[in-house]
C-alpha positions as CSV (number, residue, x, y, z in Angstrom):
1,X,14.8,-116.1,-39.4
2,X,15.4,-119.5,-37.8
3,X,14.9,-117.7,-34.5
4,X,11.0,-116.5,-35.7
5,X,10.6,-120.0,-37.0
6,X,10.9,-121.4,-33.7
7,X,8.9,-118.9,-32.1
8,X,6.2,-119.5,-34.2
9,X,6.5,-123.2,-33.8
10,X,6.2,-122.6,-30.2
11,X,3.0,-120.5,-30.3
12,X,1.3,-123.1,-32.3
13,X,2.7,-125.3,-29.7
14,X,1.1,-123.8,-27.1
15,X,-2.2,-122.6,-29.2
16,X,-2.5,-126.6,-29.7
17,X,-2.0,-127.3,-26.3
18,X,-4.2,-125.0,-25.3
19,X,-6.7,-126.1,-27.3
20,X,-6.4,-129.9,-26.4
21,X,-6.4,-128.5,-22.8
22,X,-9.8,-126.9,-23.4
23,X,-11.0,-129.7,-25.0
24,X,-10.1,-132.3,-22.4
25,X,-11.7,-130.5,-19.9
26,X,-14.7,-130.2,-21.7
27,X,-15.1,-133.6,-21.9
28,X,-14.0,-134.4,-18.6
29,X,-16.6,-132.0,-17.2
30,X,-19.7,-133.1,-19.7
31,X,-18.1,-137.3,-19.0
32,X,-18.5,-136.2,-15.1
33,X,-21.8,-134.5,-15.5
34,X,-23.0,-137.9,-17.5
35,X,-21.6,-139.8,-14.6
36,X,-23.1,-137.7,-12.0
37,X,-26.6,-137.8,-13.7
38,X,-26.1,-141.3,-14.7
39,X,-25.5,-141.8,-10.5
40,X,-28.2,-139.9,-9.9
41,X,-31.2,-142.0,-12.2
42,X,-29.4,-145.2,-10.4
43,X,-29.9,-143.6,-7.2
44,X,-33.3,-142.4,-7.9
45,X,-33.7,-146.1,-9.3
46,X,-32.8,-148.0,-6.4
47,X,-34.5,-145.5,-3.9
48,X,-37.7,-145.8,-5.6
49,X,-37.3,-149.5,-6.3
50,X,-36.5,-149.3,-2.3
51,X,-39.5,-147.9,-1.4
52,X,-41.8,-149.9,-3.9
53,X,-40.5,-153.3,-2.0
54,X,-41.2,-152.0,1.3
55,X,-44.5,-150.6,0.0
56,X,-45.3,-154.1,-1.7
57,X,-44.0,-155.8,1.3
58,X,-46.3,-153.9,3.7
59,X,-49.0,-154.8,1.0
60,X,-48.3,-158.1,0.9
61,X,-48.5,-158.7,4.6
62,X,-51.5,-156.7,5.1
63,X,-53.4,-159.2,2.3
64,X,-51.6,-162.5,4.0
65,X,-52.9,-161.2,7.7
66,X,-56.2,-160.2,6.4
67,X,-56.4,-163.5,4.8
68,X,-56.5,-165.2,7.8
69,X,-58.3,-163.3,9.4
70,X,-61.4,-163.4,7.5
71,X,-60.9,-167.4,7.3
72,X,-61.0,-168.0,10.7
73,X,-63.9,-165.3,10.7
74,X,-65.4,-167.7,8.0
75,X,-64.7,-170.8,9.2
76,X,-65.8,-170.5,12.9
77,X,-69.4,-168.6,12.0
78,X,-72.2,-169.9,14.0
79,X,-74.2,-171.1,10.8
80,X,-70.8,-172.3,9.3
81,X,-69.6,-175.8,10.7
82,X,-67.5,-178.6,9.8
83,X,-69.6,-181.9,8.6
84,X,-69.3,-185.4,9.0
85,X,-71.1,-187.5,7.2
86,X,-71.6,-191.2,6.5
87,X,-70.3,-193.5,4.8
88,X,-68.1,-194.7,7.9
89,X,-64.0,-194.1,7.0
90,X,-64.2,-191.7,4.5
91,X,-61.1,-191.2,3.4
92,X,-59.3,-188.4,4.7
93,X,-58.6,-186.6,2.0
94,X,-61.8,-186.6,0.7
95,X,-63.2,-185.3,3.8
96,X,-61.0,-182.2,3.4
97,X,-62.2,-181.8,-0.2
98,X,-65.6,-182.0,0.4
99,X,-65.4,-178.8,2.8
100,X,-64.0,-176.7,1.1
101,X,-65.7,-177.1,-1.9
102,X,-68.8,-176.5,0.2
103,X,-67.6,-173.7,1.5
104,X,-65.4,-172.2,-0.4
105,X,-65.8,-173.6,-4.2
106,X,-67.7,-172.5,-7.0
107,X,-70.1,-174.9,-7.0
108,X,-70.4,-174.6,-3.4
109,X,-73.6,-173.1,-1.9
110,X,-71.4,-170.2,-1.3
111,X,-69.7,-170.0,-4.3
112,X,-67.0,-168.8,-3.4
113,X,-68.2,-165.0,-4.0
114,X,-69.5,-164.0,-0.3
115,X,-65.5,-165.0,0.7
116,X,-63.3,-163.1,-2.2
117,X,-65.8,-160.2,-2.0
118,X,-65.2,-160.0,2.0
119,X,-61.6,-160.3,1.4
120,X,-61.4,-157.4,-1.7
121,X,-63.1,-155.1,0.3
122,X,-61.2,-155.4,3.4
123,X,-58.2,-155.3,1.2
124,X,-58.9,-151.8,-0.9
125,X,-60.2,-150.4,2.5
126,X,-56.3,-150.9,3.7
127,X,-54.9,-149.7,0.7
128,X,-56.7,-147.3,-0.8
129,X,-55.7,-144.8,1.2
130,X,-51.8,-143.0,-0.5
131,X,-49.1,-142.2,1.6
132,X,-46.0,-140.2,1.2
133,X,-42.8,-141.1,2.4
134,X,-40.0,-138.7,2.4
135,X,-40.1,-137.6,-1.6
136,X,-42.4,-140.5,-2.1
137,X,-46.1,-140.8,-2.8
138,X,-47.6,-144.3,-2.5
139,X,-50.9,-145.4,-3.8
140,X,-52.9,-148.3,-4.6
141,X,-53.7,-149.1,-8.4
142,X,-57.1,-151.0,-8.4
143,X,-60.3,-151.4,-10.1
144,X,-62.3,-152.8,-7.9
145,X,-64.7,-155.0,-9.9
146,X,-61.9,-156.3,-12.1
147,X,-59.9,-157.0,-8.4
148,X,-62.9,-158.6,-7.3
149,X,-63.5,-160.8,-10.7
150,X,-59.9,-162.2,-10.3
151,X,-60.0,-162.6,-6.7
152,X,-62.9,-164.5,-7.0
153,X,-61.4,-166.5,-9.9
154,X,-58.3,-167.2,-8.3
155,X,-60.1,-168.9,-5.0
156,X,-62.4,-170.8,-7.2
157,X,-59.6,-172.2,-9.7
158,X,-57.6,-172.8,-6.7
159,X,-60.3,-174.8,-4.5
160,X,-62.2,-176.6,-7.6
161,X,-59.0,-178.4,-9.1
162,X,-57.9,-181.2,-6.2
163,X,-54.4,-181.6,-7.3
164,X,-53.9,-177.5,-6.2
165,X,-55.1,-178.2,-2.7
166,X,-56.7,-174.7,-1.2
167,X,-56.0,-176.4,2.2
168,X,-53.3,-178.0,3.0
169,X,-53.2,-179.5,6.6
170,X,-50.0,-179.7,8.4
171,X,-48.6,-182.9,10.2
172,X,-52.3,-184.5,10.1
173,X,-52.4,-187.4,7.6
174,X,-56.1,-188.8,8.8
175,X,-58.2,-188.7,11.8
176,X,-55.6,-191.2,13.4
177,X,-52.7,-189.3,12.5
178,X,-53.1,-185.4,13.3
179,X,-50.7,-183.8,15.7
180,X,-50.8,-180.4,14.5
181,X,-53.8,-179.8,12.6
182,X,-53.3,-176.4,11.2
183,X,-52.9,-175.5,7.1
184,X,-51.6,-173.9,4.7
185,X,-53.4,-172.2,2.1
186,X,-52.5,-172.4,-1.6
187,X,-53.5,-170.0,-4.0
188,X,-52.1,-170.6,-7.8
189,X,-50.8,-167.2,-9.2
190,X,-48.2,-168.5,-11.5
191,X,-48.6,-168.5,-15.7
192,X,-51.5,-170.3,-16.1
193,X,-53.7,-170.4,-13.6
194,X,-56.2,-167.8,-14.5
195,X,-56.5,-169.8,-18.2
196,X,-56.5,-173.7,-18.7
197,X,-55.4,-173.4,-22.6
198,X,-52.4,-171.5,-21.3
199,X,-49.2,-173.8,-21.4
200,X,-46.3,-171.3,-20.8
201,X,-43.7,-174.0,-20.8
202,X,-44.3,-174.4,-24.9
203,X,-46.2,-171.1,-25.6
204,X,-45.4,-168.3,-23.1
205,X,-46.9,-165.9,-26.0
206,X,-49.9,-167.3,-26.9
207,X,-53.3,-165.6,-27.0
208,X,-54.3,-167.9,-23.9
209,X,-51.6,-167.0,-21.9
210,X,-52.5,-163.0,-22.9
211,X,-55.4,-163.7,-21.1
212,X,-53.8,-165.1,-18.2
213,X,-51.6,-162.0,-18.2
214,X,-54.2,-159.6,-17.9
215,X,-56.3,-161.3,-15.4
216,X,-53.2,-161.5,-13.4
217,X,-53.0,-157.6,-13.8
218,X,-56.0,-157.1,-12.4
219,X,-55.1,-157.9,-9.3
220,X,-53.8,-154.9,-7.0
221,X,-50.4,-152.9,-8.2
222,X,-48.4,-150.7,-5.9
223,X,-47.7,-147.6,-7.6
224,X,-44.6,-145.3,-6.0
225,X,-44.4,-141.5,-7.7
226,X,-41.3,-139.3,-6.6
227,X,-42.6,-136.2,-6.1
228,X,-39.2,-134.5,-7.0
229,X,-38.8,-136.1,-10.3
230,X,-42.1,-137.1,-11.5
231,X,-40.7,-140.5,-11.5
232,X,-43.9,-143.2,-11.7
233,X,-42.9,-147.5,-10.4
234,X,-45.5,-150.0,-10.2
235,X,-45.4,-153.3,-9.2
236,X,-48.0,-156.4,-8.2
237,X,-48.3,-156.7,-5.1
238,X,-49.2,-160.4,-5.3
239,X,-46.0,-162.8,-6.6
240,X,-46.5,-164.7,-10.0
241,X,-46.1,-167.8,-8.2
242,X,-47.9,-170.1,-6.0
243,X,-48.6,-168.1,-2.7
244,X,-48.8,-170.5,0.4
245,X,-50.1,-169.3,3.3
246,X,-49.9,-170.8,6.5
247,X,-53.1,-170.5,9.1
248,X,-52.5,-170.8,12.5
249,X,-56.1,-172.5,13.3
250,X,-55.9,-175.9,14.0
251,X,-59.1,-176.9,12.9
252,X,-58.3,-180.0,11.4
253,X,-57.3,-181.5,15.1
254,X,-61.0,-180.8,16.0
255,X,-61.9,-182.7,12.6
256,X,-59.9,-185.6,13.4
257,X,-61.0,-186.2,17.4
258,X,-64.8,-185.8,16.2
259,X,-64.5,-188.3,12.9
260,X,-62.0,-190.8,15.0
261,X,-65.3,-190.8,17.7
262,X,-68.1,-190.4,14.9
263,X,-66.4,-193.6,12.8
264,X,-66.5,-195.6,15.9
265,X,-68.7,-194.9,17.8
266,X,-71.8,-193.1,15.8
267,X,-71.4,-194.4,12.3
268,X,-70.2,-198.2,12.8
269,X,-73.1,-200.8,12.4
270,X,-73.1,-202.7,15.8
271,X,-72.2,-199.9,18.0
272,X,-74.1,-199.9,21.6
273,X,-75.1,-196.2,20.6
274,X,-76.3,-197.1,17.4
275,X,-77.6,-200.8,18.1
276,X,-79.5,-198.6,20.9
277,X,-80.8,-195.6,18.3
278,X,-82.1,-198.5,16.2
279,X,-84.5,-199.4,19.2
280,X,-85.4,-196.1,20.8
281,X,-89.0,-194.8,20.6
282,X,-91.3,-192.7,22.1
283,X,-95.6,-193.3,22.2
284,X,-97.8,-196.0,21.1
285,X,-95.3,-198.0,19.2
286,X,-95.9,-201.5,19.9
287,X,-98.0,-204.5,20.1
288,X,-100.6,-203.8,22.6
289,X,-101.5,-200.1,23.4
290,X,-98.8,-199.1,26.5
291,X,-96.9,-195.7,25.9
292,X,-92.8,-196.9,25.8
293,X,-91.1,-196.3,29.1
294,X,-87.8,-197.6,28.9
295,X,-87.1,-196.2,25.5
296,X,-85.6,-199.2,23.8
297,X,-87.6,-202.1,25.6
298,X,-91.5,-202.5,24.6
299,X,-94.0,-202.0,26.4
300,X,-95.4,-205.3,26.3
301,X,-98.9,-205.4,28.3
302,X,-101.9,-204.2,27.0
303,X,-103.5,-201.8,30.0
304,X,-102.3,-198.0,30.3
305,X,-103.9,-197.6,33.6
306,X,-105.4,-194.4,35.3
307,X,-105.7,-192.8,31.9
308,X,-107.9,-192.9,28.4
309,X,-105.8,-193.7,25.2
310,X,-106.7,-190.1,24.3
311,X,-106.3,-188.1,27.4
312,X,-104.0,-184.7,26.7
313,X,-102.6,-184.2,29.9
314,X,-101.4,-187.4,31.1
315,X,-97.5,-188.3,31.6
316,X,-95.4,-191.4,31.6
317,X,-91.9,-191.9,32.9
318,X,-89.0,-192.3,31.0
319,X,-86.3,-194.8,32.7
320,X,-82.4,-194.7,31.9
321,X,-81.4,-197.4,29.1
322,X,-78.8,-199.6,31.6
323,X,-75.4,-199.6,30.4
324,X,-76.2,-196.3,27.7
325,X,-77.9,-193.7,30.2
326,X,-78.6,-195.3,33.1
327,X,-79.4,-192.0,35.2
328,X,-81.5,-190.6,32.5
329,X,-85.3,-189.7,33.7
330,X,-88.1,-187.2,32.3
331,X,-91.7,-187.1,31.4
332,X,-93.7,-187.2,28.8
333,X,-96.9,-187.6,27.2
334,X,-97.6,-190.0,24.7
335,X,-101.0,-188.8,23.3
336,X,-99.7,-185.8,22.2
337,X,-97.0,-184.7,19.8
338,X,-95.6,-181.0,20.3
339,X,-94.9,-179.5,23.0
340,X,-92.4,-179.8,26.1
341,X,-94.1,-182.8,26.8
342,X,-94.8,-184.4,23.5
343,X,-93.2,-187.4,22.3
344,X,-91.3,-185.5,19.3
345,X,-89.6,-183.5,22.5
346,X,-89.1,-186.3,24.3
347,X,-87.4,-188.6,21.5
348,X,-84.8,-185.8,21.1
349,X,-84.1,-185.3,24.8
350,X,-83.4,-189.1,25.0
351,X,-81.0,-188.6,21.9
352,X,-79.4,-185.6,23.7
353,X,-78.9,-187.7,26.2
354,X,-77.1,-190.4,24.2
355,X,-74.6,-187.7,22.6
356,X,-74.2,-185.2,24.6
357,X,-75.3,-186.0,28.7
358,X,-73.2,-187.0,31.2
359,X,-73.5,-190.7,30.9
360,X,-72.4,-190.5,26.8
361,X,-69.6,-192.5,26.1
362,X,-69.2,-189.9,23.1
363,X,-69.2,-187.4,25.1
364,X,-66.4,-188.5,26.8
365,X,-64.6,-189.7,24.5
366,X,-64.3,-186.4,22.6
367,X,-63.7,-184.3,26.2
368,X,-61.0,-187.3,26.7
369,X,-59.2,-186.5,23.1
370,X,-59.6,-182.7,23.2
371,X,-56.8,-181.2,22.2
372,X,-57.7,-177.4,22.8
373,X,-58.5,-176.4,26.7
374,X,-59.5,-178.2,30.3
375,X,-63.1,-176.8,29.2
376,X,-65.2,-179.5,28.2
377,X,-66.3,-179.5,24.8
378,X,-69.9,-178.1,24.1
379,X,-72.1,-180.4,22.5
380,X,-76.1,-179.9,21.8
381,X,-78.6,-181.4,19.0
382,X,-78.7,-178.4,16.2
383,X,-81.7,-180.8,14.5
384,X,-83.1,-183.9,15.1
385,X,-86.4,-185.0,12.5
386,X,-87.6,-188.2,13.6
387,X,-89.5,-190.5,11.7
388,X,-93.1,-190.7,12.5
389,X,-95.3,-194.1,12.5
390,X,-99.2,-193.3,12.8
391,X,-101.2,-195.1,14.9
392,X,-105.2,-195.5,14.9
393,X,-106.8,-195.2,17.8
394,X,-110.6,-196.1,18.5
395,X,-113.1,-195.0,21.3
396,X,-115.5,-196.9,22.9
397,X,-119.2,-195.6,21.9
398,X,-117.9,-193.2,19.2
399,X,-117.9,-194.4,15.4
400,X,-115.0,-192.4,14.2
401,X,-111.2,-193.3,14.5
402,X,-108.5,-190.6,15.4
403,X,-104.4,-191.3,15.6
404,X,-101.5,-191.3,17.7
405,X,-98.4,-191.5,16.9
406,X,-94.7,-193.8,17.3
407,X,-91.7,-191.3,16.9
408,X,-88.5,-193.2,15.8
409,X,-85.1,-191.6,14.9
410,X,-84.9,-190.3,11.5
411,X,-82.4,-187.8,10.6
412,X,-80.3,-186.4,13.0
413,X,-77.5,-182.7,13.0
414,X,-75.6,-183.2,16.4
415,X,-72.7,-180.4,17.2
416,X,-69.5,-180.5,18.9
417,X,-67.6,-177.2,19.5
418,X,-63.9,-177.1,20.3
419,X,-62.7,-174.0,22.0
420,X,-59.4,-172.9,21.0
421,X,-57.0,-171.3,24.1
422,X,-53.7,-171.1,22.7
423,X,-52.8,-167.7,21.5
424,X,-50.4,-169.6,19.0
425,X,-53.2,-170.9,17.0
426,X,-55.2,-168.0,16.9
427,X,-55.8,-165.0,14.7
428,X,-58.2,-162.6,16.4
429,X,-56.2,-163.2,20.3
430,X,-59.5,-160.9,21.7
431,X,-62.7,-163.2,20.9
432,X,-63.2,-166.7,21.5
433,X,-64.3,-168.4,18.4
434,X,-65.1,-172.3,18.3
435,X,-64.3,-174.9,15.7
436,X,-68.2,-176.3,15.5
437,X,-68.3,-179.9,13.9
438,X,-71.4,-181.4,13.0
439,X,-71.6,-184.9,12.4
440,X,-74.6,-185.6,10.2
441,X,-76.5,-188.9,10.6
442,X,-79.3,-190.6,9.4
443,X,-81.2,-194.2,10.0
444,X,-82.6,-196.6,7.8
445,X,-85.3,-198.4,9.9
446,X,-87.3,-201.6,8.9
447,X,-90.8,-200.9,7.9
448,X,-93.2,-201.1,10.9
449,X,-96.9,-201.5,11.1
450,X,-98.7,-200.2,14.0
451,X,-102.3,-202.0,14.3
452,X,-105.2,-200.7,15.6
453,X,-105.7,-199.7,19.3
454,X,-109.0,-199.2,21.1
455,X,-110.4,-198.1,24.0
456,X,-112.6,-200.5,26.7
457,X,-114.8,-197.2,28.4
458,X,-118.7,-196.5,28.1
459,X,-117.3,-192.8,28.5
460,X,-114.4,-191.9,26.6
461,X,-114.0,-189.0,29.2
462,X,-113.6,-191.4,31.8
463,X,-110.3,-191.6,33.8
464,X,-109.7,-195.4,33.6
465,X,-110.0,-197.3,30.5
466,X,-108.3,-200.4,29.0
467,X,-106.8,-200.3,25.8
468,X,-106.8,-203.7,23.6
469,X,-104.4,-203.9,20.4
């Protein structure tokens, strides 16, 4: 009896044990299954995460390259220069401002929408396009008006407000101060920027900063999609954060060497090229009837020989203005207006002369200071509207009275071009594109009146007269 007792202890025993046994294992295989799955989603995790940080980080690159490229495309157009303008020693800062709101801003004559829509389109061009890596499909999420709106909103809200500083320039404090002369540019991404009601440092959640959220996700999202598992990542590709971007063009050094020249030289009261620009005419623009010769000096007599007041052909020399250009020479003709040889022509060569010939001080001054390449820097007269004084003239034998007139300088767009020839400091290394600089002045002349003039000639066809004021 005791002896089946203990046997059937000992098959319970074992029934137990084998039980536990199938139990344990059980477990130990679903636990390693749960572990090996568990493994697995990590894996798949990380490997996707992996591929969405390269993807973003390609992304991210392409946008930063693209965005300087299209600045320097922007910035060194032909129809897109640099001004300088009076007062004289603008501050520098204020300089800065003033061109890229211009150019860049909202309230710009740009506005800021030619830019963003240049850069959006260049952008979903890139990365439109999916690619698949290994068991990974890559794609760009965009719409493309609502990329475009936020773009657009981001460049303005980051050029209008001052204190965010769209350009930033780099080791150049003012004109006086620049040894570098390239920038960075800032664009505000972080909580915020998109809404000015939003203050996520006391309301992260409020409806403001909703809007700023979804603004924000407008702009472009990598999306990553394992084609084994069906498994879907997205992520911006732009940082919630302020994004500085440094541009290699070192514009701001062409700035500075122009405005250093321009304050001292064109803009200071008292300057010889601006005491001289004060005195410079062309025709009938004194007391007396003589044509001016000598630019600054007045003609003083009263004959013009070999010639009626009126005659349309003939041509007076021009002399150099001693100490200013004092190898300058052309012709012109003083009864007539347009024309190669009219005095409007012939006022704007002499200023040419002034800025940009090869007796300027200016001119050599800026070659002297230019920071760029052994080329000389280009400089040329993009406008030049003088101011005109009208002068009656009378003929001998003939009742009516016609005019003349005295050119004087007015308003004046002259342009200096800086070519860049270090590779460092340049985007595009293939094309050649200059810095153009246009300094922007203007005189304020004292009223003149211009009396009367009249010819001393039975025939006013005749090819000798004498003119009496």
């Amino acid at each position: 009896m005791n002896q089946k007792a203990f046997n059937l202890f000992t098959a319970l025993v074992a029934f137990v044990m084998i039980v536990l046994t199938v139990i344990l294992t059980n477990s130990m295989t679903q636990t390693e299954d749960k572990a090996i799955a568990t493994m697995t989603d990590l894996e798949s995790q990380a490997e996707i995460q992996a591929v969405a940080d390269l993807a973003r980080g390609d992304a991210l690159q392409v946008f930063i390259y693209n965005l300087r490229f299209r600045i320097e495309t922007w910035l060194t157009k032909e129809d897109n220069w640099f001004p300088l303008t009076q007062p004289v020693n603008r501050p520098w800062d204020e300089v800065v401002a003033d061109y890229v709101t211009a150019n860049f801003g909202s309230s710009g004559p740009n506005q800021g929408r030619q830019f963003a829509f240049e850069t959006t389109t260049y952008l979903s061009s890139l990365l439109a396009i999916g690619h698949t890596f290994g068991r990974y499909t890559v794609m760009l999420e965009q719409d493309d008006d609502a990329m475009f709106q936020a773009l657009t909103q981001t460049i303005s809200q980051s050029i209008d407000d001052p204190s965010k500083k769209f350009f930033e320039p780099i080791d150049c404090e003012d004109e006086y101060n620049c040894n570098i002369g390239t920038f960075y540019v800032n664009l505000d991404l972080s909580l915020g920027a998109f809404n000015s009601n939003c203050d996520p440092a006391s309301d992260p959640d409020s409806t403001a900063c909703q809007e700023d959220q979804e603004v924000y996700e407008s702009l472009p999202k990598i999306i990553v999609e394992s084609t084994t598992t069906g498994d879907i990542l997205e992520t911006a590709i732009l940082p919630r954060s302020n994004l500085r971007i440094y541009i290699p063009l070192r514009i701001f050094k062409a700035v500075a060497v122009t405005k250093q020249v321009a304050d001292d030289q064109i803009f200071k009261t008292g300057s010889p090229y601006r005491d001289t620009m004060g005195n410079v005419r062309t025709g009938l623009c004194d007391t007396g009837c003589g044509p001016r010769t000598g630019n600054v000096t007045q003609s003083g007599g009263t004959n013009w020989p070999d010639h009626a007041c009126r005659d349309p052909i003939a041509t007076e020399n021009i002399g150099g203005i001693p100490g200013i250009i004092p190898n300058y020479s052309a012709q012109y003709n003083p009864g007539i207006i347009g024309g190669a040889e009219g005095s409007h022509v012939a006022l704007r060569n002499i200023i040419e002369a002034l800025l940009c010939g090869p007796d300027s001080s200016i001119k050599a001054n800026i070659d002297a200071a230019n920071p760029f390449t052994t080329t000389l820097v280009d400089c040329e007269i993009y406008d030049s509207s003088p101011e005109s004084l009208q002068r009656p003239i009378s003929y001998s034998g003939y009742p009516a009275i016609s005019e003349t007139t005295c050119f004087r300088p007015g308003t004046l767009q002259v342009q200096f071009k800086f070519t860049e020839d270090n590779e460092l400091y340049r985007v595009n290394k293939h094309i050649d594109r200059p810095y153009i600089i246009q300094v922007l002045d203007s005189y304020t002349l004292s009223p003149e009146t211009l009396g009367l003039c009249k010819t001393i000639c039975d025939d006013p066809l005749c090819g000798a007269a004498k003119c009496e004021p």
